[in-house]
C-alpha positions as CSV (number, residue, x, y, z in Angstrom):
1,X,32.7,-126.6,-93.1
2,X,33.5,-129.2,-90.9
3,X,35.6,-128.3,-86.9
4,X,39.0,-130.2,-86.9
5,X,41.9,-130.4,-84.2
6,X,45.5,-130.8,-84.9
7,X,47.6,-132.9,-82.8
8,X,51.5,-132.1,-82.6
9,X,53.5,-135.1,-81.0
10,X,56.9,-133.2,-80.5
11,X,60.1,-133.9,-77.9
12,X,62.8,-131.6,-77.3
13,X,62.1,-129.0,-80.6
14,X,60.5,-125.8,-78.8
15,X,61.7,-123.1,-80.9
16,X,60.3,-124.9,-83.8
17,X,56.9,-125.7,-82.3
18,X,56.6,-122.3,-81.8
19,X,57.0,-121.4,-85.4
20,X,54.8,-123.9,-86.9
21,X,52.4,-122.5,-83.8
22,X,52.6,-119.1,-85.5
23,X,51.8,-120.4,-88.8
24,X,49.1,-122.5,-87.6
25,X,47.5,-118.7,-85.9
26,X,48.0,-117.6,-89.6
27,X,46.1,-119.9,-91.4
28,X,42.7,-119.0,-93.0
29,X,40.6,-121.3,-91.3
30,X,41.8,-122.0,-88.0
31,X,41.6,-125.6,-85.5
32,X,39.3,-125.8,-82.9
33,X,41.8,-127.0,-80.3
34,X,46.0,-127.2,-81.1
35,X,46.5,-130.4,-78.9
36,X,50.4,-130.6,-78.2
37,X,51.5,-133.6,-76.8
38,X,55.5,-132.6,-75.5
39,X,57.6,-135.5,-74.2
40,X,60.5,-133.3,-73.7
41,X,62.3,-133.5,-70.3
42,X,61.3,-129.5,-69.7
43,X,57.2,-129.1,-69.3
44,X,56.3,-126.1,-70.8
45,X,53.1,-125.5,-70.0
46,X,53.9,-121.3,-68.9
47,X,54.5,-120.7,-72.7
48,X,50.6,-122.1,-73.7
49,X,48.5,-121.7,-70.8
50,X,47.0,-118.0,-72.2
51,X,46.5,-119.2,-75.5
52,X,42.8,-119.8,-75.7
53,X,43.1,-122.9,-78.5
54,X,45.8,-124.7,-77.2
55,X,45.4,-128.1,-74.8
56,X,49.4,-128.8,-73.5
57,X,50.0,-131.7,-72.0
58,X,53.7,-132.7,-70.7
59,X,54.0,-136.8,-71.6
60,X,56.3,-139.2,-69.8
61,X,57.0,-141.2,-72.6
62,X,59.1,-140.8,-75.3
63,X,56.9,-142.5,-78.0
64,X,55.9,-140.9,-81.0
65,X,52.4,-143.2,-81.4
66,X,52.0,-143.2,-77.9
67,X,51.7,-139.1,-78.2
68,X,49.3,-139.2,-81.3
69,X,47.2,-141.4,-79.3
70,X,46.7,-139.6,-76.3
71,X,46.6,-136.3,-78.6
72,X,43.5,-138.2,-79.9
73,X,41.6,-138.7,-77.0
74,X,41.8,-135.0,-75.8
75,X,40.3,-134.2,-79.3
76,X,36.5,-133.5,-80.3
77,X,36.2,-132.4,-83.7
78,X,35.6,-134.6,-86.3
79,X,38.2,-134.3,-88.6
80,X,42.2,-134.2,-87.0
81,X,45.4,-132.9,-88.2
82,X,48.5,-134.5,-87.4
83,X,51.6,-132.6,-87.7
84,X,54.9,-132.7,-86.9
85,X,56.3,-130.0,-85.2
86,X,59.1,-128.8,-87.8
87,X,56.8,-129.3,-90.6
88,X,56.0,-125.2,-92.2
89,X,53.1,-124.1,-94.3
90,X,53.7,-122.7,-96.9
91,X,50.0,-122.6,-98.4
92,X,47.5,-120.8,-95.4
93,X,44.7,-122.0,-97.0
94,X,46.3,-125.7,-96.7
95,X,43.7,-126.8,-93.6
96,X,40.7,-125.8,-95.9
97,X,41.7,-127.8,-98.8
98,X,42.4,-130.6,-96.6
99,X,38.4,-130.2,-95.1
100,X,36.9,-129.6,-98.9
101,X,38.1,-133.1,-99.5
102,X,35.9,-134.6,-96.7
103,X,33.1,-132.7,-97.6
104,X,33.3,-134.2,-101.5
105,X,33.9,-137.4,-100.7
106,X,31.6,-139.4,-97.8
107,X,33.9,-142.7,-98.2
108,X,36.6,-140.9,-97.5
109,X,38.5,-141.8,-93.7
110,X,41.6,-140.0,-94.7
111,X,43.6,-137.1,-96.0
112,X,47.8,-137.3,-97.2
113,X,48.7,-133.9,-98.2
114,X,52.3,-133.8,-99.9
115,X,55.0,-131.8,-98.8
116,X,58.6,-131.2,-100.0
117,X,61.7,-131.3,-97.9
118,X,63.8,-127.9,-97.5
119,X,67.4,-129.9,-97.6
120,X,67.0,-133.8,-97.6
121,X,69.9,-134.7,-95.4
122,X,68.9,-137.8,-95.6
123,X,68.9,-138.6,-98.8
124,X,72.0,-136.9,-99.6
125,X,73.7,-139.2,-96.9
126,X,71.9,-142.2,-98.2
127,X,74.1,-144.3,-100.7
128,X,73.0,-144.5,-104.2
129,X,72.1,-147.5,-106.3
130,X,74.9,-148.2,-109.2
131,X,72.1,-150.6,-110.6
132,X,70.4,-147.3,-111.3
133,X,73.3,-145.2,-112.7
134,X,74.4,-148.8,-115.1
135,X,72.6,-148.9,-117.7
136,X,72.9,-152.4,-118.4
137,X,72.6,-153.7,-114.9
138,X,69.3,-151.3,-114.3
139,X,67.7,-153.7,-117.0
140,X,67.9,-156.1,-114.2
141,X,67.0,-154.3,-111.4
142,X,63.0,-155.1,-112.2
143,X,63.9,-159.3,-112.2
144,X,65.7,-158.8,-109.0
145,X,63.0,-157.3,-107.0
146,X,60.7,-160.1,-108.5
147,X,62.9,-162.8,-107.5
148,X,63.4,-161.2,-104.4
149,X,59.8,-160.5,-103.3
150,X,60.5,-156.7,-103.7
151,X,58.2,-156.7,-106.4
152,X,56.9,-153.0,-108.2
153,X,53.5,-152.1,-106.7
154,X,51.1,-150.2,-108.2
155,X,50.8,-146.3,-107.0
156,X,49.6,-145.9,-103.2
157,X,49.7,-149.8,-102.5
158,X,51.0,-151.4,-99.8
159,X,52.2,-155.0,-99.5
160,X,54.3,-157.6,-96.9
161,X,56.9,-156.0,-94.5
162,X,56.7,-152.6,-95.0
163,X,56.9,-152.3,-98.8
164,X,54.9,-149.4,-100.6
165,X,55.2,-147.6,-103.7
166,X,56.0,-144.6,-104.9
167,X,53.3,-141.8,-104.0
168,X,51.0,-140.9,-107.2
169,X,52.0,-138.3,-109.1
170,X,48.9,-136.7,-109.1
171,X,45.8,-136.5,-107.0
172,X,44.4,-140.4,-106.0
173,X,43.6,-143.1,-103.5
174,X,46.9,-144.2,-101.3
175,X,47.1,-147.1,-98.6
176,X,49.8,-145.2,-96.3
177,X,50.5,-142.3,-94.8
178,X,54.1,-141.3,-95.0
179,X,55.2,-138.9,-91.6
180,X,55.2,-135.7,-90.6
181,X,51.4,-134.4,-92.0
182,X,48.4,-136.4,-92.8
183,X,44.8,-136.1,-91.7
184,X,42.2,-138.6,-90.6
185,X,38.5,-138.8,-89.1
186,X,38.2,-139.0,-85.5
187,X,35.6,-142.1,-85.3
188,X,37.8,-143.7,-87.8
189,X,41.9,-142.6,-86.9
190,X,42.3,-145.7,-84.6
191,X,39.9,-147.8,-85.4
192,X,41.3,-151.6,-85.9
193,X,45.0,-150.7,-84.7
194,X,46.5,-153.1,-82.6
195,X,47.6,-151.1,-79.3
196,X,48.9,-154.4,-78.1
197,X,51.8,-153.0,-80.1
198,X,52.7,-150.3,-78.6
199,X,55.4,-152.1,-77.0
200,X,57.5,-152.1,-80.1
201,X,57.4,-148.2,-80.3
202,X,58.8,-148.3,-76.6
203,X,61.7,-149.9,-78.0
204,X,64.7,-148.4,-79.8
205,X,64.2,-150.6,-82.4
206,X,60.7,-149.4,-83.4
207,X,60.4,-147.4,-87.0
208,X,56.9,-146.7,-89.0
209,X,54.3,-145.5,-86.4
210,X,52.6,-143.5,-89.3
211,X,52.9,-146.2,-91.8
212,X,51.2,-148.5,-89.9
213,X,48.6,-146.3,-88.6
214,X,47.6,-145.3,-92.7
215,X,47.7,-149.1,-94.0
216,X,45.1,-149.8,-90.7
217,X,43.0,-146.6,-91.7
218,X,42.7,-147.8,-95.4
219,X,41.4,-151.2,-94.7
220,X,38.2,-149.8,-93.6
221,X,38.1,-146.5,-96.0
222,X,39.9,-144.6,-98.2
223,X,42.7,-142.1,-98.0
224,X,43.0,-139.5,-100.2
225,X,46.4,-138.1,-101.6
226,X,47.1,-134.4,-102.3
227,X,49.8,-133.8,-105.0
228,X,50.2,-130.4,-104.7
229,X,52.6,-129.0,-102.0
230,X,50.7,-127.1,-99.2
231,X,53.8,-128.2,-97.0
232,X,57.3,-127.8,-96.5
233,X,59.2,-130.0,-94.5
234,X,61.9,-128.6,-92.5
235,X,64.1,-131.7,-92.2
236,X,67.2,-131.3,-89.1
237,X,70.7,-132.5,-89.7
238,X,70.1,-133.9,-86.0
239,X,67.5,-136.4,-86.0
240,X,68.5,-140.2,-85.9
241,X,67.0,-140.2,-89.3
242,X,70.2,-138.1,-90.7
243,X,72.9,-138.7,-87.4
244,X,73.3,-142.1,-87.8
245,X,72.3,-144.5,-90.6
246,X,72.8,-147.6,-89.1
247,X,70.2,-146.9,-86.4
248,X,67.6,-146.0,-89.1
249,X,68.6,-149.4,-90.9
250,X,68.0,-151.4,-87.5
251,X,64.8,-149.8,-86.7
252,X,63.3,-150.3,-90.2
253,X,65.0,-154.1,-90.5
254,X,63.4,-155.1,-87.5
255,X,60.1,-153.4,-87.9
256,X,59.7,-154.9,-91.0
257,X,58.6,-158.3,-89.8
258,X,56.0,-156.8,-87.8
259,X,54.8,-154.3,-90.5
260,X,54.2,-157.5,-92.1
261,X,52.2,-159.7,-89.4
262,X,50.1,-156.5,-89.1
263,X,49.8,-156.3,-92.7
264,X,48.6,-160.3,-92.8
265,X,45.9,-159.7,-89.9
266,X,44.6,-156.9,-91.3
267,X,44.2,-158.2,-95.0
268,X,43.0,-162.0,-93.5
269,X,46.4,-163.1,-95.0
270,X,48.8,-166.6,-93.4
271,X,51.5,-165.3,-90.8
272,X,53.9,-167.9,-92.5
273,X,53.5,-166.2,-95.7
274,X,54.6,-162.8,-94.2
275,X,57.5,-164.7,-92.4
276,X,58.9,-166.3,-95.7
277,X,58.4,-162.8,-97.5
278,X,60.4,-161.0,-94.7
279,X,63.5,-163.5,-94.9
280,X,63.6,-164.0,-98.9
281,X,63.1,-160.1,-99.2
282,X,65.4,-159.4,-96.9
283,X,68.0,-161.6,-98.3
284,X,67.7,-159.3,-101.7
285,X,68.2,-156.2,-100.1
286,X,71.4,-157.4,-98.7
287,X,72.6,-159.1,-101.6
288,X,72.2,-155.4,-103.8
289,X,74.0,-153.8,-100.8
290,X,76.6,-156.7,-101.1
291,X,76.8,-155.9,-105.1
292,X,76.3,-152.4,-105.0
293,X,79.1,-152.3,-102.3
294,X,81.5,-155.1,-104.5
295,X,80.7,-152.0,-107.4
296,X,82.3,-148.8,-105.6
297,X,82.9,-148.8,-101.7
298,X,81.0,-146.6,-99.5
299,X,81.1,-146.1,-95.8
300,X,77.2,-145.3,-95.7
301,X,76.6,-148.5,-97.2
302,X,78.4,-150.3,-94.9
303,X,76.6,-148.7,-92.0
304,X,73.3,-149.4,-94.0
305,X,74.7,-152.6,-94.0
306,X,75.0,-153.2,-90.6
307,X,72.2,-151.6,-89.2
308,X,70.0,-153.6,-91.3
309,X,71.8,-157.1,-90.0
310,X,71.3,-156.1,-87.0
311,X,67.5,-155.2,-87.2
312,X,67.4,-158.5,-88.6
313,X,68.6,-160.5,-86.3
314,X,67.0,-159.1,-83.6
315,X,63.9,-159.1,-85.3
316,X,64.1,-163.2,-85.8
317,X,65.1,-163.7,-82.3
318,X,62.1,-161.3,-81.0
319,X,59.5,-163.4,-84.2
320,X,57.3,-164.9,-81.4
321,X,57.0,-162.2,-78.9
322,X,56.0,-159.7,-82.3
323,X,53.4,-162.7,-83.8
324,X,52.1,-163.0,-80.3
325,X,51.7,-159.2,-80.1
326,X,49.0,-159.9,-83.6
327,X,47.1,-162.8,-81.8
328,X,46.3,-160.9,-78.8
329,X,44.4,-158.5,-81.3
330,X,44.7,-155.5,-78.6
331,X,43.0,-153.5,-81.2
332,X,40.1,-150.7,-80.5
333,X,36.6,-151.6,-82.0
């Protein structure tokens, strides 16, 4: 069976790293190293320093792709284990059905296990569709997304600025990884990423660091999904995920235009096209928030609502300095 390091990238959580630390000790095949990468103000190195499998290292920068990276490079197995740290097993054979899936499958560059959430603040806070609940208007929810660019992918695709599907609902091939858990070969995790980029994640406007790193991984292999739960994901009423919706709609408004000139490099695809797709897509998500809003008021939309036009704007104003970020092609070989 093949060695394999997990990286935690936490900040400011140390009573839950320590539990997921417990679990990890409980597991039934255990990590070479536990690489935790802590950009919390308090270093706390004293808590790891006699635990023989732990590497600690206190970061100065609060970035969450920043920390996976230099969790990377203090790595030396083969296969790694990214993890958030409020994510909880709840399977302790999950790391050995994660491996098995490496050793079956020599194509494979990539691992997504699934997880569940244990209370989903966020969705409960998010605003739901009335094109959804009406029957007759859901009939045309499908022509609005076509006209709109927000067209239907198939399971496990990607496409322009940031869209993806739905994950599979059973075991397949995916082009994302979607947060706190997935798992990647070493020789392969950063291969092609553009770290020229890095400067949008130092920003408060950033949003998708996993994202992006799974559509890079799965232009040059294949990531495989994992239907059944090994993982539960215990989600905080306190993360800007679930505090405040209109920062989450900024940060994934504006890093939507970039998802999508990354998205055109790495698929040999025209920078114009990604452009045009951001705006006219764009321009259909506001005009269902617009409807959905003219259909039953709600404050969460508005704040949806806001954030995204502010994500927006900020993201046409900053288009050059993002499309320049591409051409410099910064990325690892």
């Amino acid at each position: 069976m093949s060695e394999f390091d997990i990286v935690i990238a936490t900040r400011d959580r140390l009573e839950s790293l320590l539990i997921l630390i417990n679990q990890i000790y409980q597991s039934s095949v255990l990590p070479t190293n536990i690489v935790i990468v802590d950009s919390s103000e308090n270093n706390n190195n004293h808590l790891f320093i006699d635990s023989p499998l732990i590497k600690y290292f206190h970061f100065d920068r609060q970035n969450k792709l920043r920390q996976q990276y230099f969790g990377y490079k203090q790595c030396t197995s083969p296969i790694l284990v990214f993890i958030d740290d409020d994510m909880r097993i709840t399977n302790f054979d999950c790391f050995n059905f994660i491996l098995k899936n490496y050793e079956n499958d020599e194509d494979l560059s990539g691992v997504q296990p699934n997880f569940i959430y244990k209370n989903s603040f966020f969705e409960q806070k998010l605003p739901k569709s009335k094109f959804r609940e009406n029957q007759f208007l859901k009939k045309f929810s499908s022509l609005f997304k076509i006209i709109f660019l927000r067209k239907i992918l198939a399971q496990g695709k990607v496409s322009y600025s940031g869209l993806k599907a739905n994950k599979p609902i059973s075991d397949g091939y995916i082009e994302w990884f979607y947060g706190p858990i997935f798992s990647a070969k070493r020789n392969q995790i950063f291969k092609k990423l553009n770290f020229k980029a890095l400067e949008v994640f130092d920003t408060d406007f950033a949003y998708g660091e996993d994202f992006l790193i799974g559509m890079t991984l799965s232009t040059h292999g294949n990531i495989r999904y994992l239907s059944e739960s090994y993982f539960l994901h215990e989600d905080s009423n306190r993360s800007f995920f679930t505090e405040d919706i209109k920062a989450y709609a900024k940060r994934v408004a504006y890093s939507r235009l970039f998802l999508g000139f990354e998205y055109s490099r790495l698929n040999s695809k025209n920078f114009f096209s990604a452009y045009l797709h951001y705006n006219v897509s764009f321009f259909g998500l506001i005009l269902g928030l617009i409807l959905n809003q003219f259909l039953s008021y709600s404050k969460s939309r508005s704040d949806l609502f806001s954030g995204y036009l502010l994500g927006y704007l900020n993201a046409i104003k900053d288009r050059k300095k993002l499309k320049e970020f591409i051409d410099e092609e910064g990325f690892q070989q």
